[in-house]
N, C-alpha and C positions, 0 to 999 in steps of 0.2 A: 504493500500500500504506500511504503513511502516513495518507491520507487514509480509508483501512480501519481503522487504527489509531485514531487518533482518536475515528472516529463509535462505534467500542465501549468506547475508554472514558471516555467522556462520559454514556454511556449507566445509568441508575440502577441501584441491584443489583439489585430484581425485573424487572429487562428484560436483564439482563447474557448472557443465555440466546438468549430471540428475538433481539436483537440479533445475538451471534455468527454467530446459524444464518444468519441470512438474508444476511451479508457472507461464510459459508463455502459459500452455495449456488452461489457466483459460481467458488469451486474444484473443489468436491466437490458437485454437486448430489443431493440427498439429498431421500429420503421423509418423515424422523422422526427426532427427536434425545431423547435421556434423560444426564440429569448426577447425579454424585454429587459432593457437596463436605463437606469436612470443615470448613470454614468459617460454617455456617447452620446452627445448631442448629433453628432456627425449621421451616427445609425441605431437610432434605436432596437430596432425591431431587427433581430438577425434569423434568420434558419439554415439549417443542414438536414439533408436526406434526401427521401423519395418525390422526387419532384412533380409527383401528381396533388400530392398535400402542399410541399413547403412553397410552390409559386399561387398556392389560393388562400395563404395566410395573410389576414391581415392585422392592423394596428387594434383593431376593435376586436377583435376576437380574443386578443392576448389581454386589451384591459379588460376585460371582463372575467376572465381567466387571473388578472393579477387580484381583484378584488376577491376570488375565492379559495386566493392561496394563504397560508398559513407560513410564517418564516421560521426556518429549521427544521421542517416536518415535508415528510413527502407524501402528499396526500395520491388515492386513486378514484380517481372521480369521471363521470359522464360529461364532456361536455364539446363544444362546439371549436374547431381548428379547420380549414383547411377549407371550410363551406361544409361540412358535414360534421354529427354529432361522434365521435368516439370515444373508447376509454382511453385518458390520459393519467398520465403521472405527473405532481407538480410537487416541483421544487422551488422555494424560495428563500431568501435569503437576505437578512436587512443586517451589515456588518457595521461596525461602529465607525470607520470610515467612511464614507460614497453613500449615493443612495440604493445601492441592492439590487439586484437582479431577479427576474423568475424566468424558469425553462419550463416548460409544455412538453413532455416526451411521447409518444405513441407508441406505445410497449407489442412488442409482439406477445407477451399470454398477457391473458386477460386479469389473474392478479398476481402481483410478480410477488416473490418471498417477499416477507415484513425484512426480516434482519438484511438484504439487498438492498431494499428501500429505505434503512435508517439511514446506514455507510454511505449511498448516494447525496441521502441530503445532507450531511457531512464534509461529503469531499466537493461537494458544491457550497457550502457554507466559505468554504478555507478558498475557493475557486474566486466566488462575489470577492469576499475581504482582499486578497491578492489584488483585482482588477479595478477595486474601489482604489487603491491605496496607488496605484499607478494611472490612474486618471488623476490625483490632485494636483503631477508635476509633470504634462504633456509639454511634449514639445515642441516648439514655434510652429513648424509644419503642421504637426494634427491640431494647436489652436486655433492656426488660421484658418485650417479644414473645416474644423468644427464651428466656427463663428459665420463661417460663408454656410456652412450648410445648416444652422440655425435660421440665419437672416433667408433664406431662402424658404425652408419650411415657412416659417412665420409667414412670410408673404405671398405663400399656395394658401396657407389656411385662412388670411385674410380673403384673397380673392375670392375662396371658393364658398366660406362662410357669406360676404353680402351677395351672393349670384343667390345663394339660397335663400337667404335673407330676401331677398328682391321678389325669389318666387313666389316663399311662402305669404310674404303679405300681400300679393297681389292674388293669391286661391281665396285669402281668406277675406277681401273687398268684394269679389267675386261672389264668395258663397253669402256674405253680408249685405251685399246692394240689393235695394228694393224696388230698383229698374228692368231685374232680371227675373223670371219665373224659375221655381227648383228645378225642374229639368234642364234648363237652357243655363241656369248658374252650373248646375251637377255637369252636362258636357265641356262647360268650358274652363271648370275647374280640373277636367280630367285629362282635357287637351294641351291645358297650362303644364300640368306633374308629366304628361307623355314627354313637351317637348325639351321641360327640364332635363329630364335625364337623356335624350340622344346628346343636349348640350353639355352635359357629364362626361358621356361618354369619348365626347369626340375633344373636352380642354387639352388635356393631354398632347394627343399629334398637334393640335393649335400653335403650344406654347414653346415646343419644339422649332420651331420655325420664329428662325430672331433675324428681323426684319424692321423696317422704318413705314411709319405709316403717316398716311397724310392727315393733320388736322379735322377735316372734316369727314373722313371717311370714319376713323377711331371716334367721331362723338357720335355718327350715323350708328355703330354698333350697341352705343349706349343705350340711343334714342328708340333700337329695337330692343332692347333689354328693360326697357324700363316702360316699353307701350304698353303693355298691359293694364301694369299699374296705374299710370295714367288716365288711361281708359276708363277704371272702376271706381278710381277711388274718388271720395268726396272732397276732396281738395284740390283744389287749380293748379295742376302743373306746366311752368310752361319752360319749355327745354328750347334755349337759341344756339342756333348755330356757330362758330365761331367763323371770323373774319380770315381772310387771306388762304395761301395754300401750305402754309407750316408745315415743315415733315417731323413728327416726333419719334424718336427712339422708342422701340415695341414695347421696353420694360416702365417709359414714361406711360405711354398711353396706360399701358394695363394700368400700374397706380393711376391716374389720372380717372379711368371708369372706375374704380375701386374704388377712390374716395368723394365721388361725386355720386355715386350710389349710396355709400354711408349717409353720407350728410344729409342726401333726399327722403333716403328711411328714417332716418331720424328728427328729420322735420315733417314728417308724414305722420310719425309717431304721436306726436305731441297737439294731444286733444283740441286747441285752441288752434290750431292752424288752419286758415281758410285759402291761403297762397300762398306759392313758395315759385322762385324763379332760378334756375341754373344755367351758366354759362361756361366758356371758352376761350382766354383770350392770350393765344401766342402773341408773348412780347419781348421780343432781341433772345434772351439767353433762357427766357423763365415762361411757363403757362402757367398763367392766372386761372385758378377755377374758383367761381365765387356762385354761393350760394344763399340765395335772400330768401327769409320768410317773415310772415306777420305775424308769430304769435307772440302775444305781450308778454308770455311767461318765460322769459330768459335764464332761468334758473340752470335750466337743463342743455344750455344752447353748445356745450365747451363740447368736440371734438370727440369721441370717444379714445380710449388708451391704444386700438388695436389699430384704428387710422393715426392714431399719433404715431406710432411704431413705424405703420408703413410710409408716411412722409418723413420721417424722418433719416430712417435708413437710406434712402437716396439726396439728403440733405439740403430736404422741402424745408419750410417752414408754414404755420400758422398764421392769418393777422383777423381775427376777431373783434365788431363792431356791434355791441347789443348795447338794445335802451328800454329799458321794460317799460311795457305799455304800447311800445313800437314796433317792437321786432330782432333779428339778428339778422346781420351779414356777415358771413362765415368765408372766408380767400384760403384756398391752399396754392401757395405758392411753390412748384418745382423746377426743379433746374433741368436746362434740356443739356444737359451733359450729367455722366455717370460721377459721384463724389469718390475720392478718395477714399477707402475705409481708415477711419481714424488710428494712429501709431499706440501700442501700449507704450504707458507711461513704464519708467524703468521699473518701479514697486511693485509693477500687476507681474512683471517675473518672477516672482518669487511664490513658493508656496508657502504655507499655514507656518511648517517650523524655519522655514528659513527667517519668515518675519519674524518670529520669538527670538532666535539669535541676531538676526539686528536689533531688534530693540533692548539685544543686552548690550550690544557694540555701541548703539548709541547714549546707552546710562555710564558708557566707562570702565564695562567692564572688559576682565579677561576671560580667558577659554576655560583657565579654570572654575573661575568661581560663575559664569552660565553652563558647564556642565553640571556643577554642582545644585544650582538653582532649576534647570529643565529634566536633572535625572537619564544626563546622557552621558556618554564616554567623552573625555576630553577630545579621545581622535576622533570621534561622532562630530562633534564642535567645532573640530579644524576643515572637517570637509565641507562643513554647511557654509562655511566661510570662506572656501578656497571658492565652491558655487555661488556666492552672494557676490562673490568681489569680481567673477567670472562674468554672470552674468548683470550687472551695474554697469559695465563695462568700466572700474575704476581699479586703483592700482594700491590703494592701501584702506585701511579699515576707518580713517576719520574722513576719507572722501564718501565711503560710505555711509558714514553716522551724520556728514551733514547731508544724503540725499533723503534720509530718514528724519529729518526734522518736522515735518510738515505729515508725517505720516499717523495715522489716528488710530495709537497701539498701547494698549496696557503694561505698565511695566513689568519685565520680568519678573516672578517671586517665585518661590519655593513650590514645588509638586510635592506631593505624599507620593509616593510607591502607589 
């Protein structure tokens, strides 16, 4: 076992997965494995095996599965992987490092031994803590990996969240209008859910295709995304076109309908609203998208968080005009050029104990007396510092203590064992 031990964790983090399986097939012999980690921003959701299962897994099937797992235990339970119901084994795992992992296994017998199944969750226990404990101190390359494919997710689930959003308020105007009779509401609410999902279906190949599009043809795409709604709903929408023949970058447009979708739902939202006006205006380097309504209750007018996210990852800005009683006028401003991703500061290099050891270097002390304070080995303490002063890019320990001045860290004290 220790010898099991070992060969997984040696084994790199995009292999941490195949490895496991193939040293648990020795316990639990198994079809197909799927993992969730809170560890990997880059890939959450990983699988290994029969690839009739592992390429029909998805994100939602594993959180559902993460909520009825148990950490440290390996349950065997009925449940849904792959688009169909099997019997799984689940291991999870919450170590005091990282936030923890769960596997999904698909056991070839139906109840594998208990004492297999204890050692599994075991050697998956020691598996999580290992790979929690090597995500706190990535390296520049999987940071930046994982930052871009953060920022990325984030702004699918933005997009795909107000397309939804779009639809669903415009079934339920639909099914609420009292211009319409129940059958005539019932087929065109059913027409609206058809054509949402071919437009599901087909985002994907869409977005794939990175191209520049003209000003008015990308607010044309709006203007059919948002007809319906218009159509039904009890408030005056009125969508203008914008001026000239602008070409925007595909990833502006997309934010650009994203957040002028938001802002429309959410002034649609807001009970008191009897007009709202949305526009369009490429200007030199930036498109204005401004969005006006009348309702006097401005309380609720600010932006939400998940449009703030997306304007600002491409380094939009806000500028907000409310006056209760009157109204809100609500501008996202973007920039028709891609922003820089911002530089880490020197301090975001470091992980958890490296900052404990600078903030001994910074109090004046020595290696001795912060190994004796953190309950590390002195030569523990020399390397955290040969790493601090490595990465700082500076060349002695008081270049370092004054880059840590400004840093917002508890002073060292004494640990208990």
């Amino acid at each position: 076992m220790l010898d099991v031990v070992e060969r997984i964790l040696s084994a790199p983090r995009p292999q941490l997965l195949s490895r496991f399986t193939a040293e648990l097939g020795r316990l639990v012999p198994h079809r197909a494995a799927a993992m969730q980690t809170g560890d990997c921003p880059r890939s959450p959701l990983k699988v290994v095996g029969d690839e009739a299962i592992t390429q029909a897994v998805t994100s939602v099937e594993l959180q559902r599965l993460v909520d009825r797992s148990e950490p440290g235990k390996a349950l065997v339970i009925d449940g849904v992987l792959g688009g169909a119901e099997r019997r799984l084994v689940l291991l999870a795992s919450t170590p005091a490092v990282g936030k923890g992992a769960v596997i999904a296994v698909v056991p070839e017998a139906a109840e594998p031994p208990s004492a297999e199944l204890e050692l599994a969750a075991q050697l998956w226990h020691i598996a999580s803590t290992d790979a929690g404990q090597r995500a706190t101190d990535p390296g520049p390359d999987v940071l930046a990996s994982s930052l871009a494919a953060a920022s990325a997710r984030a702004q699918a689930i933005t997009d795909l969240g107000q397309a939804h959003a779009a639809t669903l308020a415009t079934i339920l105007a639909v099914l609420r209008s009292g211009r319409l009779s129940d059958t005539v509401a019932r087929r065109t609410a059913t027409d609206l859910a058809a054509d949402a999902l071919l437009e599901l279906k087909g985002v994907v190949d869409r977005d794939e295709v990175l191209s520049a599009e003209q000003a008015g043809a990308a607010f044309a795409v709006l203007k059919t995304q948002l007809a319906d709604l218009v159509r039904h709903t009890e408030v005056d929408v009125e969508l203008v076109d914008p001026v000239g023949d602008a070409s925007l970058p595909q990833d502006i447009a997309h934010t650009a309908r994203t957040l002028t979708r938001g802002l429309v739902l959410a002034a649609v939202d807001r009970s008191a609203t009897t007009r709202l006006r949305a526009s369009w205006r490429p200007d030199g380097s930036t498109l204005r998208i401004t969005v006006r309504d009348d309702c006097p209750d401005v309380a609720d007018a600010i932006p939400s968080r998940g449009l703030t996210e997306r304007l600002t990852a491409i380094g939009g800005h806000w500028e907000v005009d409310a006056a209760p009683g009157w109204g809100t006028t609500v501008t996202a401003v973007l920039p028709l050029g891609v922003a820089e991703p911002p530089e880490l500061r020197p301090l975001d290099r470091l992980n958890p104990r490296e900052l404990e050891v600078l903030a001994g270097i910074s109090q004046g002390m020595r290696n001795r007396q912060i190994a004796e304070q953190l309950q590390l080995s002195e030569h523990t303490v020399k390397f955290h510092v040969r790493n601090i002063l490595d990465k700082l890019a500076v060349s002695s320990r008081g270049e370092a203590a004054a880059l840590a001045r400004d840093l917002p860290v508890e002073p060292v004290t004494h640990r208990s064992a």
